[in-house]
N, C-alpha and C positions, 0 to 999 in steps of 0.2 A: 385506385385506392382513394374514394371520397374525401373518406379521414385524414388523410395524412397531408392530401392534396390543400385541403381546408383548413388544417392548423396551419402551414407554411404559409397562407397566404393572411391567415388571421395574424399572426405571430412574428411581422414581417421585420421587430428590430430582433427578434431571436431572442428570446426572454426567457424560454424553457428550458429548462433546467435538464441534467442530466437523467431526473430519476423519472422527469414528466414525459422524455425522448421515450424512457424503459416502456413506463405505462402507455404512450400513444403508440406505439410497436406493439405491444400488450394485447392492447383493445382494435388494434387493426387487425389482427388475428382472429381476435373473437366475432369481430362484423363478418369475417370470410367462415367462419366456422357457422356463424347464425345461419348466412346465404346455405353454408353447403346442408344443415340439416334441413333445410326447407324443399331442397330438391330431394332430402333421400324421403322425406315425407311424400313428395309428389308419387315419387319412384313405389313406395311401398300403396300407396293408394291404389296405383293402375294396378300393380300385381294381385291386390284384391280385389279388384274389379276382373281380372281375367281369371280369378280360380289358381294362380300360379303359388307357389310355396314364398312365405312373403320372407326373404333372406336379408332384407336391408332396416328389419327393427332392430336390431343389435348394434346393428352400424348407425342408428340417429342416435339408440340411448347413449351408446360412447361415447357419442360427438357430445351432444349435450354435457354429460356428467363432466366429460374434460375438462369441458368452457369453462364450465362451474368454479370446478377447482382451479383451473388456473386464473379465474378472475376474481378469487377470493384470494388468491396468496400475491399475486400482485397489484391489485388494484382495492380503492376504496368503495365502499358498501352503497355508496349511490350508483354508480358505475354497473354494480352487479343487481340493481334494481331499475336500470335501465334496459338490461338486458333480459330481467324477467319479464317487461311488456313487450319487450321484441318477442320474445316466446308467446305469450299473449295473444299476439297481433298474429301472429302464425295461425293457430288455434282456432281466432276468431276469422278468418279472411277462411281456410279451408271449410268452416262448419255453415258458412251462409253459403260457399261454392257446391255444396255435398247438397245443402238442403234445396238450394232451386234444381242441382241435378235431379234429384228423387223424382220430383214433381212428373207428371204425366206432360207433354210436350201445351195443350191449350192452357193449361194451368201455369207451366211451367213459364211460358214466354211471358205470360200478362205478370210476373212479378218480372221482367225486362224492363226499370224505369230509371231514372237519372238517380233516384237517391240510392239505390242497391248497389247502381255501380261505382257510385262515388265510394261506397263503404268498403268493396271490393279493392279501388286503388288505396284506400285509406291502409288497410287493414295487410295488404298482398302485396303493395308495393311501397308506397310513400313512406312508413314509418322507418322500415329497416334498411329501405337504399338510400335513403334521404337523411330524413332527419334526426335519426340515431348517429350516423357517422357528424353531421353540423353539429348536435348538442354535443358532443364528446369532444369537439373540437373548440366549441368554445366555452367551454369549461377548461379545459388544460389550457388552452389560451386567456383564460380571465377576461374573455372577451361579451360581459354581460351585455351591451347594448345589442348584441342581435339575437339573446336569449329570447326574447319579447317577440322575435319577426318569425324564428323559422317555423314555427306550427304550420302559418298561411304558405311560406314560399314551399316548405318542403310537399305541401298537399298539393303544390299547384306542379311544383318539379315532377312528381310521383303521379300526378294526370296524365301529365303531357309524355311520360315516358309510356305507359300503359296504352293510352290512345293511339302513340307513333308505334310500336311496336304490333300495335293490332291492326292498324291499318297497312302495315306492310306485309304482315300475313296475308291481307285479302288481295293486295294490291302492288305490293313490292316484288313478286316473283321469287324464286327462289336463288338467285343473286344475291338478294338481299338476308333472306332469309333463311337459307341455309335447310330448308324446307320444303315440302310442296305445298304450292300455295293453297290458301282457303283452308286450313287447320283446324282453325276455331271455329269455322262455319258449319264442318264435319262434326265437331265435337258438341256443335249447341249451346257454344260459351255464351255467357252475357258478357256483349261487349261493346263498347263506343259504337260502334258501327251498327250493331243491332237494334241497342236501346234507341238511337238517333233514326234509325230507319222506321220503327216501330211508332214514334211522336207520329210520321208523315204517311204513313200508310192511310189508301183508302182500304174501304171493307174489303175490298177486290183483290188490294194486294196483300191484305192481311193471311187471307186464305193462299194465298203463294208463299208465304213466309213461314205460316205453319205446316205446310208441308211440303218446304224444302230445306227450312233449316234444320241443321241435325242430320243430315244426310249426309252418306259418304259415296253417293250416285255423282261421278263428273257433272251431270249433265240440271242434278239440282244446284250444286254449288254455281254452276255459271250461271242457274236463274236467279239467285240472289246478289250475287256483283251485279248480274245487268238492272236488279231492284233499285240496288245501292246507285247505281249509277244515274236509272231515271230521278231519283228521290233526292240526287242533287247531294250526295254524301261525301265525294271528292270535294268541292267545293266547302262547303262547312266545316272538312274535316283542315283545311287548307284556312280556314277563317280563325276557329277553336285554337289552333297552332298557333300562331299571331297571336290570340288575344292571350293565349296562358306566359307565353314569352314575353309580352310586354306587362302582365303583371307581375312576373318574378322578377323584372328589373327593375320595376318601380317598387315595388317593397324594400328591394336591395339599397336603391338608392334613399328611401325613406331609414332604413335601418340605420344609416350612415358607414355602411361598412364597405372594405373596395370591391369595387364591379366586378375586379377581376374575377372575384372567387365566384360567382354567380354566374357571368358569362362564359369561365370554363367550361361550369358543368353546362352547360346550355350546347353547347360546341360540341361534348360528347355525344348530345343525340342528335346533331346536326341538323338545327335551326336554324334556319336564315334570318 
C-alpha cells in the first residue's frame, strides 16, 4: 500500500487527525479499486480480441460507479478529480497500446521509439502506481514541499518498474515471473527492450526483428534474446537501472523530504 506507506512516513510526528486516518483508508481503497478496473479492462480487451462473450464490462462499470460514489461521500472534490485523470490515464495508455497494435508489423515496429514508450509508462504505469498514491499523501500530510518534486520522481519510479518488469519477462524465467518467459516478445509489445534494440539494429538485424517479433514460434523468441543479447541489452538495461535509482534519490534528497520514503519504494522492486 504506496499510500498509506507514504503518509506514515510523511506524517512522522502523527499530526493526522482522526477524520484524515477515515479519508487515507478511503482513498487507499479507491487506488486498489483504480488497479482492479484496469486489469478487468485488460481482461475484457483479450476477450474481444478472441471473439469470446465479453462478461467483465458490468464488472469495470461497478467498480467504477462504486469508486465514484464512495469518494464523493467521503472525500473532498479534488481527491475525486484526481481520480478522474487516473481514469484518464487508463484510457489514454490503452488507446496508444490498441493503436500501434492495429498497425501492420513494418509499420507497426517503426512507431517502436523512446518517446511512445515513455508515454506508455507515463500513462499505464507511473501516474496510478506512483504518483496518485504520493500526491494523496502529501496532501493529507500538508506536506507541500514535495508537491513540486513528484511529477519527475514518480515518472522516473513508473520507468524503472515498467523496464524491471519487462526485462524479466524476457530474462528473468519463470521463477520470477510466474510466467513463461518471452510474453511480451510473443505479444509484439513495445517495450524497453525492443525500442532499445531497435536504436542499435543493423539493416541485417532489423529484418530478424521483424520477423521474429510477434511470434509465438519458441524458436523466434530465442532469436531475439540472442538479438538482445548481441546488441548489448543486459548491460544497458543494468546501466538505465542505476541511472533511474540514483535520480529518484537525488530528487528525494533535493525535495527535502526523508529518504526513507523513496528508498522503500525503491527496495520493493529490488534495486541495488
Amino acid at each position: 500500500m504506496i499510500m498509506l506507506h507514504s503518509l506514515n512516513v510523511l506524517d512522522q510526528i502523527g499530526s493526522s487527525t482522526s477524520s484524515a486516518m477515515h479519508q487515507a483508508f478511503t482513498l487507499t481503497w479507491g487506488i486498489e479499486m483504480l488497479h482492479s478496473y484496469d486489469l478487468l479492462e485488460d481482461i475484457k480487451h483479450r476477450e474481444h480480441i478472441g471473439n469470446k462473450s465479453n462478461t467483465d464490462t458490468d464488472y469495470a462499470n461497478l467498480l467504477r460507479s462504486f469508486l465514484y460514489a464512495m469518494l464523493e461521500d467521503n472525500c473532498s472534490n479534488n481527491f475525486v478529480q484526481l481520480f478522474n485523470k487516473g481514469f484518464l490515464f487508463i484510457s489514454l495508455g490503452k488507446y496508444i497500446a490498441n493503436d500501434i497494435s492495429s498497425k501492420g508489423k513494418i509499420e507497426k515496429y517503426s512507431n517502436f521509439n523512446m518517446n511512445t514508450y515513455e508515454l506508455l509508462c507515463e500513462y499505464k504505469t507511473a501516474f496510478n502506481t506512483y504518483k496518485l498514491p504520493l500526491i494523496i499523501a502529501s496532501q493529507l500530510s500538508r506536506q507541500s514541499k514535495i508537491h513540486n518534486h513528484i511529477d519527475k520522481i514518480g515518472t522516473d519510479l513508473g520507468k524503472l518498474y515498467q523496464i524491471k518488469n519487462e526485462y524479466e519477462d524476457c530474462f528473468g524465467g519463470e521463477s520470477k515471473t510466474y510466467r513463461s518467459a518471452g510474453v511480451n516478445i510473443q505479444q509484439g509489445k513495445c517495450t524497453w527492450l525492443a525500442v532499445t534494440a531497435l536504436q542499435r539494429c543493423t539493416a541485417a538485424q532489423r529484418i530478424v526483428f521483424n520477423t521474429c517479433y510477434g511470434s509465438n514460434e519458441p524458436a523466434h523468441v530465442e532469436r531475439i534474446k540472442s538479438l538482445y543479447e548481441r546488441l548489448n541489452i543486459p548491460q544497458l538495461y543494468r546501466e538505465t537501472e542505476g541511472a533511474l535509482n540514483e535520480s529518484i534519490m537525488q530528487r528525494a534528497e533535493t525535495a527535502g523530504v526523508p529518504l526513507e520514503l523513496f528508498s522503500s519504494l525503491l527496495e520493493t522492486l529490488n534495486v541495488e
